[in-house]
VEXLOBA-10688 format. One record per residue (C-alpha): residue number from 1; x, y, z. Coordinates in nm, 2 decimals. Layout:
N
<seq=NUM; east=X; north=Y; up=Z>
...
REM end
This chain:
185
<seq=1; east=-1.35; north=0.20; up=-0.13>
<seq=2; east=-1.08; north=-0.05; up=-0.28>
<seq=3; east=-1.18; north=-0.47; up=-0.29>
<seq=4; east=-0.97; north=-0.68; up=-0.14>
<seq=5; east=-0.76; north=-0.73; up=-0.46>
<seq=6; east=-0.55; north=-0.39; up=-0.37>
<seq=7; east=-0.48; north=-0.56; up=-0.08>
<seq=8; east=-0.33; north=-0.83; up=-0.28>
<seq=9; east=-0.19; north=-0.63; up=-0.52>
<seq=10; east=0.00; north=-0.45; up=-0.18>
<seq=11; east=0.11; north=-0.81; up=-0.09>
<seq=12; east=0.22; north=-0.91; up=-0.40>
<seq=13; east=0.43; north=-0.60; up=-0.46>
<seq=14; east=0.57; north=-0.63; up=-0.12>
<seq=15; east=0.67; north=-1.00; up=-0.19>
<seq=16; east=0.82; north=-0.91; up=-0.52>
<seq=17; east=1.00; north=-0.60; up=-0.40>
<seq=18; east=1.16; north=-0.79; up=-0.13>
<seq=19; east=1.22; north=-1.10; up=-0.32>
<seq=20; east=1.37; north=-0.93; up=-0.63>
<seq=21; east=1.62; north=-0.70; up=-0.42>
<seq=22; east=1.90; north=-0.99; up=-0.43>
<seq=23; east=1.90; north=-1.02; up=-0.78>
<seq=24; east=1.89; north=-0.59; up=-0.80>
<seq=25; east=2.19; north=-0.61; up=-0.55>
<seq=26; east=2.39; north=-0.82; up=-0.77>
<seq=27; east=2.32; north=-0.66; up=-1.11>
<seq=28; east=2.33; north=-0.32; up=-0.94>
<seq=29; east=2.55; north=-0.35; up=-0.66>
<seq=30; east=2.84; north=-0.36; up=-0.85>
<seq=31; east=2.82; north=-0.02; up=-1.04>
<seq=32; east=2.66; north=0.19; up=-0.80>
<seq=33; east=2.69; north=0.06; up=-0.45>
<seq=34; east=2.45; north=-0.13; up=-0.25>
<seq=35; east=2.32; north=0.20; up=-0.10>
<seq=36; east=2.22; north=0.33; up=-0.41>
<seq=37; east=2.11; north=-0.03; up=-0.60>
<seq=38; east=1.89; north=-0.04; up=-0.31>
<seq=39; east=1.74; north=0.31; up=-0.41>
<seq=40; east=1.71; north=0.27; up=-0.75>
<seq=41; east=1.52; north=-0.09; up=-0.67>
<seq=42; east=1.26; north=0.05; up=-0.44>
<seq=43; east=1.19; north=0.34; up=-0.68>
<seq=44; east=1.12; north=0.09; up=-0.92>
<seq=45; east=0.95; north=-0.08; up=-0.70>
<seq=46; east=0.73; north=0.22; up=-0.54>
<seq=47; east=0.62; north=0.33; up=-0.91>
<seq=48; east=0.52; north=-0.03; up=-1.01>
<seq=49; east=0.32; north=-0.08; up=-0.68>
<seq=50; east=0.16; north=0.26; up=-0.75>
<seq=51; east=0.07; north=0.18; up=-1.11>
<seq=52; east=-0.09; north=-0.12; up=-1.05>
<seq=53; east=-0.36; north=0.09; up=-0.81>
<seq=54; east=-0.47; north=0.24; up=-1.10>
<seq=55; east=-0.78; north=0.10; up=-1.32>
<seq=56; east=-0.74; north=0.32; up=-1.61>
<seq=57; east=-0.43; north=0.29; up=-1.84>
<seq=58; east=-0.35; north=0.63; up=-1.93>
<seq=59; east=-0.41; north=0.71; up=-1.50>
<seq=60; east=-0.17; north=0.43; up=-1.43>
<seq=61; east=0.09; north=0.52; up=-1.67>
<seq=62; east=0.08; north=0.92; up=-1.50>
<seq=63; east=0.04; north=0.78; up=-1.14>
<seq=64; east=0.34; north=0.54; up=-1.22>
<seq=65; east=0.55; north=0.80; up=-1.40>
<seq=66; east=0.49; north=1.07; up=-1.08>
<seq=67; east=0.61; north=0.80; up=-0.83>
<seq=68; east=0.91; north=0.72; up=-1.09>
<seq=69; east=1.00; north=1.10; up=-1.07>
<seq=70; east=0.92; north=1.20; up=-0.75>
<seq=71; east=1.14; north=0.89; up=-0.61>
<seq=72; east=1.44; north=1.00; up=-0.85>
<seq=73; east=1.42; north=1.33; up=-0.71>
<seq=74; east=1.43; north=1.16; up=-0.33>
<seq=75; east=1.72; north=0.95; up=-0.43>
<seq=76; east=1.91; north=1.29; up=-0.56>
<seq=77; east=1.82; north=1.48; up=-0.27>
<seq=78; east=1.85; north=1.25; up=0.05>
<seq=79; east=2.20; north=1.16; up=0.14>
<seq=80; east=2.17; north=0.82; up=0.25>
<seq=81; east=1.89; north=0.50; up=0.35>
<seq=82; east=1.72; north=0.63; up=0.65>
<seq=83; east=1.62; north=0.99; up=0.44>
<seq=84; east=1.58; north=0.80; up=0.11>
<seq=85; east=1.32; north=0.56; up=0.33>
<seq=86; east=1.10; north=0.86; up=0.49>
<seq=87; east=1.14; north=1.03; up=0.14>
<seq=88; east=0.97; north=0.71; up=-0.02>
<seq=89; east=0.77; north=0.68; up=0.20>
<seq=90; east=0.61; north=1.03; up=0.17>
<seq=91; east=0.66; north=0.96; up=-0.26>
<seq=92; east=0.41; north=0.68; up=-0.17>
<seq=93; east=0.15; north=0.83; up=0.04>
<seq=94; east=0.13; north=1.12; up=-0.21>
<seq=95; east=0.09; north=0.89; up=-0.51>
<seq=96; east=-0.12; north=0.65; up=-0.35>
<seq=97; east=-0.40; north=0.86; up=-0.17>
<seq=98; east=-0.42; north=1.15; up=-0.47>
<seq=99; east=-0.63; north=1.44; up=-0.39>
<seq=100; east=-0.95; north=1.36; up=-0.18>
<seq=101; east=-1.28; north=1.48; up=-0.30>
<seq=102; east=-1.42; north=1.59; up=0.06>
<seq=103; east=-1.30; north=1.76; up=0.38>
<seq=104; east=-1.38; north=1.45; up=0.59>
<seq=105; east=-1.23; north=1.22; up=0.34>
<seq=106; east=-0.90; north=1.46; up=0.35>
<seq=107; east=-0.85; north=1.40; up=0.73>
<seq=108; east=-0.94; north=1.07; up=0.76>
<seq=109; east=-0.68; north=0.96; up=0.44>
<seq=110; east=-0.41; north=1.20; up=0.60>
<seq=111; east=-0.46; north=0.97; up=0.93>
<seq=112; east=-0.45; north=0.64; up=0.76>
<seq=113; east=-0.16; north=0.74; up=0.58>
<seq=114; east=0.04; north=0.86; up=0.86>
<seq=115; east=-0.03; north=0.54; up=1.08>
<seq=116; east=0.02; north=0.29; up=0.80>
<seq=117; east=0.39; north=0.48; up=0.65>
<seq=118; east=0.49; north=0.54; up=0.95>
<seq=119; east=0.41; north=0.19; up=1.08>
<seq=120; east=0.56; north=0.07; up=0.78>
<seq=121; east=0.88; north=0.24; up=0.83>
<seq=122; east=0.92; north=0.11; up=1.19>
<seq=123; east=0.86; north=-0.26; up=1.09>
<seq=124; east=1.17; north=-0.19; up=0.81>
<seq=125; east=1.36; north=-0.03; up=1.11>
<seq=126; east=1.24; north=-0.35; up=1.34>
<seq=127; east=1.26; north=-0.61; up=1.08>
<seq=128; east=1.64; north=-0.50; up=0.91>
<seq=129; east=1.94; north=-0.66; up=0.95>
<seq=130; east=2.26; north=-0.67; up=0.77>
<seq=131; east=2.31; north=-0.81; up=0.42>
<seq=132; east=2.07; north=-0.86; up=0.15>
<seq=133; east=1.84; north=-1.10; up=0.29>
<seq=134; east=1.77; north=-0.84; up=0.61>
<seq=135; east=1.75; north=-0.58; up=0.40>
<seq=136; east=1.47; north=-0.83; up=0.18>
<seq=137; east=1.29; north=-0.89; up=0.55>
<seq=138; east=1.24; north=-0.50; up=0.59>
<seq=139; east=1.18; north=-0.44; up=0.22>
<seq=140; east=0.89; north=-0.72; up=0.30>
<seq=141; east=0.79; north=-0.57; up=0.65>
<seq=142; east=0.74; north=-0.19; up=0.49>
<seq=143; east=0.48; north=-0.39; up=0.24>
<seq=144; east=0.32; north=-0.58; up=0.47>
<seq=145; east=0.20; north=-0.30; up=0.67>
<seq=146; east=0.12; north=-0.12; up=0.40>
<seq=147; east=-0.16; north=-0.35; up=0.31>
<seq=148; east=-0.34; north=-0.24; up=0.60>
<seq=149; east=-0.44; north=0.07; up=0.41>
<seq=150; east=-0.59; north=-0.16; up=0.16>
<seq=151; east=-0.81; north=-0.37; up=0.43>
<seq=152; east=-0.91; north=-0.01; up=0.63>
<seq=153; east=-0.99; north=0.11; up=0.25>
<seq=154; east=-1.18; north=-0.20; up=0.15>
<seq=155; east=-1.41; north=-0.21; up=0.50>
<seq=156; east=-1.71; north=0.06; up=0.45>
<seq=157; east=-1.70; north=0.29; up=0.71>
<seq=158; east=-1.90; north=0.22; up=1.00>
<seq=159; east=-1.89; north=-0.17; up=0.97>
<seq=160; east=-1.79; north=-0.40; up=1.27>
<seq=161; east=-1.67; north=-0.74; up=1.22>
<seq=162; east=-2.01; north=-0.87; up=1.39>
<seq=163; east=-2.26; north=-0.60; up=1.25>
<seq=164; east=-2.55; north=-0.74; up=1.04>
<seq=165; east=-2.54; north=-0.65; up=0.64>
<seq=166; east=-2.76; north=-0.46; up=0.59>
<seq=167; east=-2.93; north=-0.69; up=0.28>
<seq=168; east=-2.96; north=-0.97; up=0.52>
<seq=169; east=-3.14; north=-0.82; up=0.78>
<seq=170; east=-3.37; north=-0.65; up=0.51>
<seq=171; east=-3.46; north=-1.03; up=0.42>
<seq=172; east=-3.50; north=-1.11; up=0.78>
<seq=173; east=-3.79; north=-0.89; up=0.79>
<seq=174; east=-3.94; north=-0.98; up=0.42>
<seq=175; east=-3.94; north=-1.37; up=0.55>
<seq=176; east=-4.05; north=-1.28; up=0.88>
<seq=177; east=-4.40; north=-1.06; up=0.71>
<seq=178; east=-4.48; north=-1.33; up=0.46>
<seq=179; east=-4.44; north=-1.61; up=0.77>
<seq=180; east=-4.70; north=-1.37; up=0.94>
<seq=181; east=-4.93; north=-1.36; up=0.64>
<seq=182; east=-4.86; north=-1.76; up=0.58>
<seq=183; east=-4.73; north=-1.73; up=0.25>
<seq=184; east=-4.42; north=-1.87; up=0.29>
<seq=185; east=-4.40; north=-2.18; up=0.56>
REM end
């Protein structure tokens, strides 16, 4: 289970990826063509985000590297955006979810991942529009659903918006048997 702060992390990354990919354009744009710039920013991007997942240093430095390579080798495989995107996206899903520890754990991250990437990618695909600041909006949009993995994560299974925790109705009762015995008034 992750805390909310992955799910700002996820924001964050998205806000920065997005907001940095004007300045990437420019500096990048220039020597190898918007197309690629844009690649070589969301690698960057994607191995950052993934790092930052991590708690331990020496995990977060592998996980990070991983993404960094696996995204190089999408961006010299896939011959242009829409490829490099479902290739990124994939590079993510790997790097984020990792190996799962149970059977039922496996299915249930294979799901989440497959609704929130390919959600993600469709709110890019929704979301872009030429030039950089379009391409900023679906760079954003890809991020912002993204951190729905984070919130399904950081809810324990089972929970409901309304359901009682399970501490408070526990001291519900306790109050409830000393009222009865008229130790506490």
């Amino acid at each position: 289970m992750r805390s909310d702060t992955s799910v700002k992390r996820t924001l964050v990354a998205a806000l920065l990826a997005a907001g940095l990919w004007p300045a990437s354009a420019l500096l990048l744009g220039p020597a190898l063509g918007l197309t690629n710039a844009l690649g070589v920013h969301l690698v960057g991007a994607l191995a950052l985000h993934v790092a930052t997942l991590e708690a331990h240093a020496t995990r977060r430095f592998a996980r990070g590297l991983a993404a960094l390579l696996l995204g190089a080798c999408v961006l010299a495989l896939a011959p242009a955006m829409p490829e490099r995107g479902i290739g990124l996206a994939l590079v993510l899903g790997l790097c984020r979810s990792g190996a799962s520890r149970s059977p039922g754990a496996a299915g249930r991250a294979l799901a989440l991942e497959a609704v929130t990437l390919l959600g993600g990618l469709l709110a890019a695909r929704a979301a872009a529009a030429p030039g950089l600041a379009g391409t900023a909006l679906a760079v954003f949009a890809f991020g912002l659903v993204q951190t729905l993995h984070d919130l399904v994560l950081a809810t324990p299974r089972g929970a409901h918006p309304g359901a009682v925790d399970p501490f408070d109705a526990a001291r519900t009762q306790l109050d409830a048997l000393l009222r009865e015995e008229g130790r506490v008034r």
